[in-house]
C-alpha positions, 0 to 999 in steps of 0.5 A: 121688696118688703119682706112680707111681699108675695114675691118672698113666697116664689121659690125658683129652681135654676138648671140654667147655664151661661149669661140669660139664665144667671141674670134671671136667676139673679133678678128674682132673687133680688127681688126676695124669692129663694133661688135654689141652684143646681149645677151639672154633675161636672160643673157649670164652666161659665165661671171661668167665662164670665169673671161676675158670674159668681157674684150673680149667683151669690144670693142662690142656694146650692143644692145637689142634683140628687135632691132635684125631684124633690126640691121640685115638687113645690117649685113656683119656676124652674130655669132649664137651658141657656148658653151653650158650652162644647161637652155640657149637656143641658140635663132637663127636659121642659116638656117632662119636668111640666108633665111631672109637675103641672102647676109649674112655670118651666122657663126654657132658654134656647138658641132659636125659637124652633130649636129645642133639640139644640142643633144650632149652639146658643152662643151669642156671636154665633147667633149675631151673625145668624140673624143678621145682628152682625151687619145692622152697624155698617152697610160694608162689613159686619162688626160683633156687638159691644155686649152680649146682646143676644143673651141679655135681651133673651134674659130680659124677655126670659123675665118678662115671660116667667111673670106673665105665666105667674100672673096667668096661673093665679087665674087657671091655676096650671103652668106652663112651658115659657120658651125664650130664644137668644135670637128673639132677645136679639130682634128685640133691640132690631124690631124699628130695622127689621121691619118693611110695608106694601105701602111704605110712606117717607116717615116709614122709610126714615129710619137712622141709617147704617153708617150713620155717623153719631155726634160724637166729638172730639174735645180737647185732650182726645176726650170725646162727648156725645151730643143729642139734639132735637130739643127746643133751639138745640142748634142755636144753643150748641152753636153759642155752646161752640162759638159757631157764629153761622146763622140758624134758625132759633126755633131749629131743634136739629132733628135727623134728617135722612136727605143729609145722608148718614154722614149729617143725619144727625147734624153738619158733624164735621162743623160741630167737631171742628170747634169741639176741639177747642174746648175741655170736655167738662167745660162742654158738657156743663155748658150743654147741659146749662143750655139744657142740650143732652150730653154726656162724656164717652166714659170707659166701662165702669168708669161711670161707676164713680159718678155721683148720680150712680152711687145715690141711684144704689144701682152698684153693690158690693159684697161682704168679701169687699167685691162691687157689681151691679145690682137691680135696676129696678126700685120698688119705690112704695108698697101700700096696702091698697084695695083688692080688685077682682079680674075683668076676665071671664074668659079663661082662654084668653091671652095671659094678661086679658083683662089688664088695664093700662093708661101710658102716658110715655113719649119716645121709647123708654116708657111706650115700650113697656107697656107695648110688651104687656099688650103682647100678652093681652093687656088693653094698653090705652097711649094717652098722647098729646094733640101735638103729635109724637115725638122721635129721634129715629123715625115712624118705625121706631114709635111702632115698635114701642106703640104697637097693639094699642089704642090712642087717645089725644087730650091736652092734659093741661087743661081742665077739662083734659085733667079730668079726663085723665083721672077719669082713664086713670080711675079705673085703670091696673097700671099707669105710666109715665117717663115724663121729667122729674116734677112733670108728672107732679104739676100733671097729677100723675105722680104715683101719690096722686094716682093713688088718691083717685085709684088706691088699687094702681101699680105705677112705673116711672121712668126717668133719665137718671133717677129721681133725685140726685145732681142729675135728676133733671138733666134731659137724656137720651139712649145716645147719651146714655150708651157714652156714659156707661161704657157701651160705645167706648167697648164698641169701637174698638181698641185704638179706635174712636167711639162708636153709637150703635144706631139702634136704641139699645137703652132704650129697648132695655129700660122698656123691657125692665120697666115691663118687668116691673109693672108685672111684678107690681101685677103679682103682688097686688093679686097675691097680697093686695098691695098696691106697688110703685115701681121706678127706674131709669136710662142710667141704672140700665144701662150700667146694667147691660154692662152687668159682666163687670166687676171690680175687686176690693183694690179697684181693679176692673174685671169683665167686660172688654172692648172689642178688637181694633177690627171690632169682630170680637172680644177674643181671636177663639171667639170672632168674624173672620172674612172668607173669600166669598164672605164672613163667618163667625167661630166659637171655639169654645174649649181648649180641644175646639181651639186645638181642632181650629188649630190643626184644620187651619194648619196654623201655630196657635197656642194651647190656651186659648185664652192667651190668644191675641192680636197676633193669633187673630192675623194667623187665623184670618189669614188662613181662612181668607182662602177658603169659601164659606161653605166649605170651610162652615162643612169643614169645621162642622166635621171637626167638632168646631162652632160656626155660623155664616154671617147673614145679611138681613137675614130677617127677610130670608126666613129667619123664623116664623116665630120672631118673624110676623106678616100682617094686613095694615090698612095704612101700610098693607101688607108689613113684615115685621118682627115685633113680637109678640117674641116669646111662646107661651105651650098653653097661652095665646099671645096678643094678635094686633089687628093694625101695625099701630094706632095714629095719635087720636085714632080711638078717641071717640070710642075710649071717651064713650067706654067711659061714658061720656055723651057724644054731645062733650065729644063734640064739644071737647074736640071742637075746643081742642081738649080732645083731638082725633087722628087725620084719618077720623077726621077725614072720615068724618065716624068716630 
């Protein structure tokens, strides 16, 4: 950001330990505020977990613990908690540093949302298998997810929620603790998969199953593609892509279909895959793409780092010493001096962000989801849809995850009437957004320049596939697709196994979460400094950023980051599922005396380095708890000092925490359990509570235009003339 940003003001003390806390760190200091570290008195022993650790801390400045009451004293934000590690002690207590220091946001990081006694260790493969996580891929078993999913949601959320206690102080001028938990940073990539209704529809229950088999294609060479369908003629543009000569109906998009079963939820796999091995990889991927179908290679971690898109994206930095890692994949594209714009609140006791305006104009998930978690703090988020309806490749439960605590209106935005509806809602709105295609937005008018012509104050976001310049700037992309080129699904099969699709939207939720990030950031400038921001990201730039363990030295060599085992439980034997005779358990033993512990416990022959533990290491633990029952063998390793958790199958429904798990009255659904968020626990401000599960396409239409000031008399007209439309249920109730 400029150098003369307000961000450039905030000075962050970090305590914190492990992954969430060192990206959040990492983030801020990117974006210009003075990170000053202070480590444990015996040090921090991430750096020997994870080998980018130190590149992540690199912009820090160290200070000693000696001088932390000081350097406190005109502290902005201060991280305590994260990770877990057997013999290091999470030193700070929030609730003492917010007593002692009233104006200051304490950002605790910890294993469950009720947990800050810490009885539970925050280790992110223990945390999998106690939410559940572990057994959302496959109906049978449970697999490890291929990245620390767990810790980098909670370092997403983590970020979210130290700007929204900013933004609150600007108004009250006090603090507060900000609780994140790596459980919740779990649930937040789940929420479409850990949700159920009364009054489940088909739509509802259409969700991508587990055992869904994605359409990743074997090409010639062993070389895999993975393919997206649900574009305009997609079967009847792969099929000539293949040289499949089976009719089709031209206008077939190929959506998922869960009559198929998981098997061809996505389309006849086996007859995709059967011509697929006649072709190179490149020679498909350039025809897909001609044929304007999503595809992308299924590409080793890092090797996506040599793509041309990725390098003018900016979005891999190397240091002085000739290192590369991952940098923000954020961009302040433009900060403007704009017009200063006072506060709608009145209230000071409402929800942290009350008062914010947003105008989304997203589809699918990547862009809805960002402003969905600012309307979990209190933002009046206004969806700005399409009379065609919405669109989704995952079902009716995904678009409430991303819709959730909105209102929505239906306008045909390419007609002339229905534009100037649009600059109505967009004149007097705190944020617009949009992931419409590159030169979609431009021929609509919602290009942040435009924008700016009618509301000089706007913060915009733009979300797109693969950024806004570049060879691949107007490719179409998909999460699925996204997964495959950055490395997520090759780390997720396993070694020796073909690749793997996780079926819930990983990148998406990410971008979603990233782009929210940034909308508050623009938030914060423009109430610090009056500085109208336009912030941009894209599907690429996260999720090479979810790959953010990987680094690579001066000579090319690739450190961090590995592929799962061939039996995908883990990363490494000391850290891993194992299968008991009655179920599945999941250790971490973390140190050289807890893999000695597991060693003697299970009487078996391992080696004192733990970190020299492989396959066949693996085999001998298995073995050995293969006879023992869950129970038992959980109360044996407690008493020997070993971590552990038992693998719980859907564990959302079993009480897994009333903080991520919510009940509601839905008149469409009645009575929904879900765990949509809100996700993150504010001490002194309320969040956002959602009176509907979410809004139909049109469902506040009449009442948005009448807040704008329109007469009933064009409401009538607009509807009967299809600039504007309604939800089925207005209609049939014939009330506005």
């Amino acid at each position: 950001m400029d150098p003369k940003s307000a961000v450039h003001g905030l000075r962050i003390v970090d305590f914190g330990l492990g992954l969430s806390a060192a990206l959040i760190a990492k983030q801020f200091a990117e974006l210009g505020a003075q990170v000053v570290r202070i480590e444990p008195t015996g040090g921090d022993p991430f750096y020997d977990v994870y080998p980018a650790y130190r590149s992540w801390r690199r912009r820090e400045l160290r200070e000693s613990p000696d001088r932390a009451a000081l350097i406190l004293e005109d502290a902005d934000v201060c991280i305590v908690g994260g990770e877990d590690f057997p013999g290091v002690g999470h030193a700070q207590d929030a609730q003492a540093l917010f007593r002692r220091h009233p104006r200051l946001v304490v950002l605790q990081l910890v294993g469950y949302p009720g947990d800050h006694a810490r009885r539970k260790p925050a280790v992110d493969l223990l945390v999998q298998a106690r939410t559940g996580v572990v057994y959302e891929q496959f109906s049978q078993r449970p697999i490890a997810a291929s990245f620390p999913l767990a810790g980098y949601g909670a370092a997403l959320q983590g970020l979210i929620g130290a700007w929204v206690a900013l933004i609150e102080r600007e108004r009250s001028g006090l603090g507060q603790i900000v609780t994140v938990s790596l459980a919740a940073g779990a649930a937040m990539f789940w929420a479409p998969f850990w949700m159920k209704a009364e009054k489940a529809d088909a739509g509802f229950i259409g969700i991508t199953p587990r055992d869904v088999r994605q359409l990743i294609l074997r090409c010639a060479g062993d070389e895999y593609v993975q393919l997206t369908l649900g574009v305009p003629g997609a079967v009847a543009k792969v099929y000539r892509v293949l040289g499949i000569a089976d009719p089709v109906d031209p206008a077939d998009r190929g959506m998922p279909d869960p009559a198929r079963g998981p098997a061809n939820f996505y389309g006849n796999f086996d007859l995709l895959n059967s011509f697929a091995h006649r072709h190179s990889r490149s020679k498909l991927i350039g025809a897909f793409r001609d044929a304007g179908v999503p595809a992308e290679a299924v590409l080793p971690p890092g090797d996506c780092w040599n793509d041309e898109q990725t390098r003018l994206n900016g979005i891999i930095e190397k240091d002085e010493a000739g290192w590369s890692a991952v940098g923000n994949p954020l961009r302040i594209a433009e900060s403007t001096r704009g017009v200063l714009r006072t506060s709608r609140l009145t209230d000071a006791t409402a929800a942290p962000l009350a008062g914010v305006r947003v105008i989304d104009f997203g589809i699918f998930v990547a862009g809805p989801y960002a402003s969905k978690l600012l309307a979990d703090y209190g933002a009046d988020v206004i969806q700005v849809e399409p009379p065609t309806g919405r669109a989704t490749l995952s079902g009716e439960r995904t678009i409430i995850s991303a819709n959730h605590g909105k209102r929505s209106i239906c306008v045909d935005a390419k007609s002339e009437p229905g534009r100037a509806i649009v600059a109505m809602l967009c004149k007097d709105a705190d944020i617009v957004l949009h992931n419409f295609r590159p030169g979609v937005s431009d021929r609509l008018g919602l290009d942040q320049h435009s924008l700016r012509k009618i509301n000089p104050a706007v913060v915009t976001l733009e979300t797109t596939a693969y950024g806004a310049t570049g060879p691949k700037f107007s490719a179409p992309g998909f999460d699925m697709v996204i997964q495959a080129h950055c490395g997520l699904e090759y780390r997720a099969g396993g070694l020796g196994n073909p690749p793997l699709c996780c079926r819930a939207p990983l990148v998406d939720f990410a971008t979603g979460a990233i782009g929210a990030t940034g909308l508050l950031v623009g938030l914060y400038e423009r109430l610090k400094s009056g500085r109208s921001v336009a912030v941009e990201t894209n599907l690429l730039n996260v999720g090479t950023h979810m790959m953010s363990e990987f680094i690579r030295a001066p000579d090319g060599t690739f450190y961090g980051a590995p592929s799962l085992d061939h039996t995908q439980t883990g990363f490494s034997p000391a850290e891993s599922l194992y299968q008991t005779k009655d179920g599945w358990i999941a250790i971490a033993a973390r140190s050289v005396p807890m893999a000695a512990a597991l060693s003697e416990l299970l009487d078996a022959t391992l080696p004192p380095d733990r970190a020299a533990w492989g396959a066949s290491e693996r085999a001998q633990i298995a073995g050995r708890i293969a006879s023992w029952s869950t129970q038992k063998l959980l109360g044996e390793l407690d008493a020997a000092g070993i971590w552990a958790e038992a693998c719980v199958p859907d564990a959302w429904e079993k009480g897994l925490e009333d903080a991520i798990v919510r009940t509601m009255r839905d008149e469409r659904y009645g009575e929904v359990v879900h765990c949509i968020g809100p996700l993150i626990q504010f001490s002194r401000s309320k969040t956002a509570d959602a009176a509907r599960l979410s809004s139909e396409p049109g469902q506040d239409t009449k009442a948005i235009l009448a807040e704008l000031g329109v007469s009933n008399d064009h409401i009538l007209a607009w509807l009967k003339g299809g600039v504007v439309a309604e939800s089925k249920t207005k209609q049939s109730a014939g009330t506005g």
